[in-house]
Legacy VTK file of the C-alpha trace (Angstrom):
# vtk DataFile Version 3.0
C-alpha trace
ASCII
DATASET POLYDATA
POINTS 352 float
-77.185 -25.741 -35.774
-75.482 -28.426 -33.596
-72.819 -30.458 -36.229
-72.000 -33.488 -34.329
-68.814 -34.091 -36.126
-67.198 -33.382 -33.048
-67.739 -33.516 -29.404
-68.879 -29.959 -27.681
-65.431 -29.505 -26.542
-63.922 -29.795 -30.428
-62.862 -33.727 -29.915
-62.946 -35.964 -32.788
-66.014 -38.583 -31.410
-64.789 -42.147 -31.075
-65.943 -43.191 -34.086
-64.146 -40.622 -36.296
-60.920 -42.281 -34.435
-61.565 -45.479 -34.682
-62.546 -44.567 -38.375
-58.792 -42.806 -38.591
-57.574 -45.751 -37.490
-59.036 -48.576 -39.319
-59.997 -46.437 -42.887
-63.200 -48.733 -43.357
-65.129 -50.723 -39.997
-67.127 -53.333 -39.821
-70.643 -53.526 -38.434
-72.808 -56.197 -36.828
-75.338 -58.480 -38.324
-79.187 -59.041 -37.864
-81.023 -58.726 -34.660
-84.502 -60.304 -35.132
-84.018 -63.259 -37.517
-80.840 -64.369 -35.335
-83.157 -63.922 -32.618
-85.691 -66.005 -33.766
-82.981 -68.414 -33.785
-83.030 -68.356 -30.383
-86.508 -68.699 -29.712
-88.069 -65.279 -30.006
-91.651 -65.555 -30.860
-93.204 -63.484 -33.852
-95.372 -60.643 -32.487
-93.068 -60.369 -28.920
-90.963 -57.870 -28.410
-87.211 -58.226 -28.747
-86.834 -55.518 -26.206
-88.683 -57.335 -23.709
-85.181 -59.753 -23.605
-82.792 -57.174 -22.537
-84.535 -57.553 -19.349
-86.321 -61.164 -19.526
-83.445 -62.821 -21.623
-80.078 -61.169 -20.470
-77.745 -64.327 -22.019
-79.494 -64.774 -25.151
-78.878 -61.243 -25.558
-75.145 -61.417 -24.335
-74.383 -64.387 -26.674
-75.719 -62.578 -29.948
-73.261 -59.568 -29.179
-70.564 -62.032 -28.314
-71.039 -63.532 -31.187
-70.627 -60.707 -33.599
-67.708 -59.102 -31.787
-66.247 -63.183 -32.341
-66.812 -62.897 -35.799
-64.806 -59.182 -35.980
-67.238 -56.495 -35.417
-66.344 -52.929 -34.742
-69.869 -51.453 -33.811
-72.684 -53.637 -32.389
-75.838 -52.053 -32.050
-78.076 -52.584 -29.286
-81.436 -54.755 -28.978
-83.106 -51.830 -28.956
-84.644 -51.208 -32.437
-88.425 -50.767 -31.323
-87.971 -49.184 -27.445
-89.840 -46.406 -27.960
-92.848 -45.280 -26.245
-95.602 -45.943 -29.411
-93.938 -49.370 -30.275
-93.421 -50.269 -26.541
-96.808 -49.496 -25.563
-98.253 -52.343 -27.934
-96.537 -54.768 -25.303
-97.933 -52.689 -22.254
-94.424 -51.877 -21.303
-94.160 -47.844 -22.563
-93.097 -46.966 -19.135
-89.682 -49.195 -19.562
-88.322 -46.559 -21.958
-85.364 -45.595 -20.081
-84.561 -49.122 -18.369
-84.844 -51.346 -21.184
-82.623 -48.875 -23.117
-80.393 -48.340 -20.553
-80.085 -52.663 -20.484
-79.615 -52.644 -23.803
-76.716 -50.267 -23.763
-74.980 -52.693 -20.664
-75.855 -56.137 -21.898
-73.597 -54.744 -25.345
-70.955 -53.055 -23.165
-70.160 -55.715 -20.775
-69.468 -57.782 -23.757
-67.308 -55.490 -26.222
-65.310 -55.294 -22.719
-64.643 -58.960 -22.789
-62.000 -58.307 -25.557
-58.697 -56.598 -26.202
-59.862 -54.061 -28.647
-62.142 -51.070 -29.529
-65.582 -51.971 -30.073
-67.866 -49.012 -30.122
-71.832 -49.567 -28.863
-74.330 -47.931 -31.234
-77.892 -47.250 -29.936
-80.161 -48.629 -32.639
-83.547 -46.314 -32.548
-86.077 -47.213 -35.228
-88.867 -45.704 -36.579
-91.656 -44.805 -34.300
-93.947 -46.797 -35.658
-96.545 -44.146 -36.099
-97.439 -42.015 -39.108
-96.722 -38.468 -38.481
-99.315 -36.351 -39.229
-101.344 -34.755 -41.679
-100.707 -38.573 -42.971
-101.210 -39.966 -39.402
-102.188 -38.633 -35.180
-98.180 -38.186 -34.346
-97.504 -34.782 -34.244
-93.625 -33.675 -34.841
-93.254 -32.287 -31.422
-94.177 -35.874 -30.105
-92.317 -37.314 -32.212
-89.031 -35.272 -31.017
-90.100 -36.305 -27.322
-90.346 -40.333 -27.951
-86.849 -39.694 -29.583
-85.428 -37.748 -26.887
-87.118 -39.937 -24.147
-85.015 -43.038 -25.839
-81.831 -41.377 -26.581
-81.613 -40.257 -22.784
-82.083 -44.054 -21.815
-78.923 -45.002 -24.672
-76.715 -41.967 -23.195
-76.879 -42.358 -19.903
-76.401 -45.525 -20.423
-73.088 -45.427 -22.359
-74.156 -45.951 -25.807
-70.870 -44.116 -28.226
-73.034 -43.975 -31.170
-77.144 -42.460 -31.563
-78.069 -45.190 -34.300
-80.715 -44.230 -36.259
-81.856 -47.207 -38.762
-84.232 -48.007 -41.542
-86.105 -44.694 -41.569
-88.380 -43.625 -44.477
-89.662 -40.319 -43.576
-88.150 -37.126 -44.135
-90.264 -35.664 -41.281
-89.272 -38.637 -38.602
-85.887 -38.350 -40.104
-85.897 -34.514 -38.648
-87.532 -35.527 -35.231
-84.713 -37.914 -34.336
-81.993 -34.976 -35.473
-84.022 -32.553 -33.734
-83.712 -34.852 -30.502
-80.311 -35.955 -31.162
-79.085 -31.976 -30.407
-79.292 -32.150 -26.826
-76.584 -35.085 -26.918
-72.854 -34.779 -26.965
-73.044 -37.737 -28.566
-72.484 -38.607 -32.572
-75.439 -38.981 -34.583
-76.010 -41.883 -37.645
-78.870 -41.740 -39.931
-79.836 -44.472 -42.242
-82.552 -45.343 -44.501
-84.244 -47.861 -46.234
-84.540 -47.847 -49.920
-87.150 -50.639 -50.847
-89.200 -49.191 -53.072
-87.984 -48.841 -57.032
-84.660 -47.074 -55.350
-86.455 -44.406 -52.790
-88.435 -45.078 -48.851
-92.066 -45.679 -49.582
-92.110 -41.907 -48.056
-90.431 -40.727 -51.595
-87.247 -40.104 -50.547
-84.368 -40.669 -52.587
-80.421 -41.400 -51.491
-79.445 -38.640 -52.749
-82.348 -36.949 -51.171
-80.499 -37.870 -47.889
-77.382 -36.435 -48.508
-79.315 -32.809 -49.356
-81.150 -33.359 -46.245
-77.815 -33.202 -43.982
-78.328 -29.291 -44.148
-81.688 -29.209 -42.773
-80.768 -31.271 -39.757
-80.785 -29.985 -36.483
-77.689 -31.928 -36.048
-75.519 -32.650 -38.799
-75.464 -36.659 -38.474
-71.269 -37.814 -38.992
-72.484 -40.765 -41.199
-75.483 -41.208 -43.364
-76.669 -44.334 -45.525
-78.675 -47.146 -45.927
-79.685 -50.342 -43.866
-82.327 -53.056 -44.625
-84.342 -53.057 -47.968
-84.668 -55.383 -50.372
-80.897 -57.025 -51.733
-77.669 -56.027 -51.539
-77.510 -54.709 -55.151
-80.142 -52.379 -54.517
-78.458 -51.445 -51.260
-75.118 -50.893 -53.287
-77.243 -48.695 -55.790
-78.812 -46.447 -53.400
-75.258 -46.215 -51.534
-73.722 -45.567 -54.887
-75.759 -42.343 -55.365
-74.652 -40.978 -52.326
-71.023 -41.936 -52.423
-70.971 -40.332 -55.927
-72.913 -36.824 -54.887
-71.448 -36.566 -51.635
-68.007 -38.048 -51.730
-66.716 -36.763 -48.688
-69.799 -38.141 -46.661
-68.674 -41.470 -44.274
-71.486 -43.553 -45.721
-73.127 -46.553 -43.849
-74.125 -49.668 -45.759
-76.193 -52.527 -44.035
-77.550 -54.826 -46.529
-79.777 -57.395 -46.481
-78.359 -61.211 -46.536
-79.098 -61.719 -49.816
-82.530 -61.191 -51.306
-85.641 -62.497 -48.742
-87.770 -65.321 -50.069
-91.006 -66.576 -48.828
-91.069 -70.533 -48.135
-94.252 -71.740 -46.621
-94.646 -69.731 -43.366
-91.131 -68.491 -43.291
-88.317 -65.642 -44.928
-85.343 -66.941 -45.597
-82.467 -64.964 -47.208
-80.636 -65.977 -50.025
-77.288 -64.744 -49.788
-73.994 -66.886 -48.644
-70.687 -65.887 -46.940
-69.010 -65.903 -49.865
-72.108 -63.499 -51.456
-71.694 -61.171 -48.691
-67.792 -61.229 -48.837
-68.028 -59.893 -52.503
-70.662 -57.425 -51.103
-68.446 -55.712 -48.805
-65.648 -55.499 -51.735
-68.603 -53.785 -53.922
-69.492 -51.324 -51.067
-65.917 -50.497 -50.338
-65.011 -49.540 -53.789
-68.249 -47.807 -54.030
-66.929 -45.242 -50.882
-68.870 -47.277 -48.166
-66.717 -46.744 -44.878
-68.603 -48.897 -42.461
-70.432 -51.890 -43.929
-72.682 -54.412 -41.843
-75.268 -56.894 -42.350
-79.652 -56.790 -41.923
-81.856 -59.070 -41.810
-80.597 -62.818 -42.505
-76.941 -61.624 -41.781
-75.545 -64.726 -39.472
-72.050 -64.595 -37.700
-70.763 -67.013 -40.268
-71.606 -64.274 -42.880
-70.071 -61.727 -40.621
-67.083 -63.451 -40.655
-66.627 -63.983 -44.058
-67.131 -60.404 -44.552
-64.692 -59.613 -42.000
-61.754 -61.698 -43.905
-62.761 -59.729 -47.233
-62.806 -56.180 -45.602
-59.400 -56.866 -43.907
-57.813 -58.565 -47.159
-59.508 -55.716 -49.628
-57.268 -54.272 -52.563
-59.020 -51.243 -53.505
-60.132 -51.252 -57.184
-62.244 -48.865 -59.080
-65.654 -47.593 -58.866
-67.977 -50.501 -59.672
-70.796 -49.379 -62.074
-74.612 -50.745 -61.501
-73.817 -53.389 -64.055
-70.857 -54.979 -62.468
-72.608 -55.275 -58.881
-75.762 -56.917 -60.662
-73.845 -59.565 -62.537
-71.289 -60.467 -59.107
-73.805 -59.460 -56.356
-77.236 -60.412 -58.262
-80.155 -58.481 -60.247
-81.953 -55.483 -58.941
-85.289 -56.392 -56.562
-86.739 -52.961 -56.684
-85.335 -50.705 -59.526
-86.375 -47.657 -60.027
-89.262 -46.316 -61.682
-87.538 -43.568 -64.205
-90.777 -43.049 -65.838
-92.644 -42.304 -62.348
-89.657 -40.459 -61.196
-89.989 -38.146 -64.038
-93.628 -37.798 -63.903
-93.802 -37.184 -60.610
-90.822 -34.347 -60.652
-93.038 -32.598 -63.519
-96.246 -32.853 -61.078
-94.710 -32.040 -57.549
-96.109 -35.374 -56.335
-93.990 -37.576 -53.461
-94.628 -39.185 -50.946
-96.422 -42.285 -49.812
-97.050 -44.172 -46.527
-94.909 -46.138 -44.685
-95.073 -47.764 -40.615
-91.486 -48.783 -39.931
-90.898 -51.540 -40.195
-88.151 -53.811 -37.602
-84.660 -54.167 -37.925
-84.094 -58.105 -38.166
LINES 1 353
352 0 1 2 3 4 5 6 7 8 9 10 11 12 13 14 15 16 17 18 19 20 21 22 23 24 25 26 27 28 29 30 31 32 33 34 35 36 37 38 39 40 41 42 43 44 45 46 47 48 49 50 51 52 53 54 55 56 57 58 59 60 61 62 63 64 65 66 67 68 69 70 71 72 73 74 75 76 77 78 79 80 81 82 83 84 85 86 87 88 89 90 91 92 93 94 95 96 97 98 99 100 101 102 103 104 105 106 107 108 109 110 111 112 113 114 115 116 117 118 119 120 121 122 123 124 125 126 127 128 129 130 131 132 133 134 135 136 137 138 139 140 141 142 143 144 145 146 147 148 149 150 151 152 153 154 155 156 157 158 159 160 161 162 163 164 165 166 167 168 169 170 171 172 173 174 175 176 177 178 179 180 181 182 183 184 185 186 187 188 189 190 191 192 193 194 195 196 197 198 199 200 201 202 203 204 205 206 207 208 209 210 211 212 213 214 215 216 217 218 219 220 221 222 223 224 225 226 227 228 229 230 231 232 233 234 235 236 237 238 239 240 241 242 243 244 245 246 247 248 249 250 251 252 253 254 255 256 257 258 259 260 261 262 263 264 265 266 267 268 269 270 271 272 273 274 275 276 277 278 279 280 281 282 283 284 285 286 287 288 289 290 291 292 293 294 295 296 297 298 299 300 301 302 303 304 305 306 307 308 309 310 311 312 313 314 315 316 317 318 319 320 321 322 323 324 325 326 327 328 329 330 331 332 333 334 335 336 337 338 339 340 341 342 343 344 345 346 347 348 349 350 351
């Protein structure tokens, strides 16, 4: 087993350093709904603008590293070959990836400090089989193919977001072994606390083990609400304590108003969020979907001006951060440990 922890030649990575440095870092914000913003059209492909849209694409970076960002992760969320090949454009792979990767590091070189380029991957899109056609060994390749685009491109980070399966979740390790480059797993916890593939956070964690490569941060990204992102992250942080956990939250809890999703949560909600995840042993805390620059900001100011206090417990994040979307099912959790049943079906869905 390869444990990306380190570089091949026994080097802390540049995230361990910068994570030395700093104790906690901040992420970026959405991708999609801040590109919607700027004109992106449901059903097109985001990926499509690394190439096509260059300065829309430089200006959302910009304006996350403005707000205080210490990782951005690149537009490049769905540039595989099974998602790319819905827009005709599977055999971009390596170029769009590799623009991805330049459009984020020409701007984190615009300023006077470390700001460290993850490569976002996302699910495939496909269900592997016997619940869908993609077989594992496919799967591996799509991963591989896109992770050679984000290396030699520059990315500092393999960013692997808003996963659900366990067996996807293996691919992307098993892919992520021929890098010398750190690997980051997270998942998404939307339904009553576990993927719709059954997994739970702590389920994660135990999973580290049977990775290919051991990933040097795990977590969660996306879901449902911050509170139930601050639960799931909660389980880890308490059975793995000496894991660097990722936490990514939702802006708030997502609403449908006529033919739109708009997110609920304020600056000052998502300032109180990042105190919540970094007394809960989050060590790198970001924003999904609905997470502006303003929010970024304000979550900025509260990660730089955080007192440590204790462990919150569920309670205290529900009554400051809001109630549970999604709790979980105890009944169904215990039913389904006495039965040996798991599992459900999931497409990924897109980081926005």
């Amino acid at each position: 087993m390869i444990v990306h922890t380190k570089t091949k030649d026994n080097r802390m990575s540049k995230l361990e350093e910068l994570l030395a440095t700093k104790g906690a870092l901040l992420a970026d914000g959405a991708t999609g709904t801040n590109l919607f913003e700027m004109g992106l059209v449901s059903g097109d492909a985001p990926e499509l603008w690394n190439t096509d849209e260059p300065d829309k694409i430089r200006a959302l970076h910009r304006s996350f590293v403005d707000a205080g960002s210490d990782i951005i992760l690149t537009n490049t969320f769905g540039c595989n070959r099974h998602r790319l090949k819905l827009h005709n454009a599977e055999g971009r792979v390596k170029e769009l990836n590799m623009a991805g990767v330049a459009l984020a590091r020409e701007v984190a070189g615009e300023v006077d400090r470390d700001v460290l380029i993850g490569g976002s991957i996302g699910p495939t899109g496909e269900l592997f089989q016997p619940l869908g056609a993609l077989s594992y060994e496919d799967g591996v390749a799509a991963f591989r193919e896109q992770m050679e685009g984000l290396v030699e491109g520059g990315a500092d980070v393999l960013w692997v977001e808003t996963m659900s399966a366990v067996e996807e979740m293996k691919a992307a390790a098993e892919a992520a072994q021929d890098f010398d480059v750190p690997l980051v797993i997270t998942a998404s916890f939307d339904t009553a606390g576990k993927t719709m593939m059954g997994l739970s956070p702590t389920g994660l964690g135990e999973l580290r083990a049977q990775f290919a490569c051991t990933p040097v941060a795990i977590g969660s990204n996306c879901g449902v609400g911050a509170s139930d992102l601050l639960a799931a992250i909660m389980d880890i942080t308490q059975a793995f304590p000496d894991a660097i956990v990722v936490a990514k939250a939702n802006c708030g809890i997502p609403q449908i108003r006529g033919d739109e999703v708009v997110y609920t949560g304020t600056p000052e909600l998502m300032a109180k969020y990042v105190h919540k995840a970094l007394d809960a042993g989050a060590r790198i805390i970001g924003g999904c979907c609905g997470t502006s620059p303003v929010h970024l900001a304000a979550m900025r100011s509260a990660l730089d001006t955080h007192k440590a206090g204790r462990r919150p417990t569920l309670d205290e994040v529900i009554e400051e951060i809001g109630p549970l979307v999604s709790p979980p099912n105890r009944e169904a959790d215990a039913a389904r440990a006495e039965g040996g049943e798991g599992g459900g079906r999931r497409r990924g869905r897109r980081r926005s």
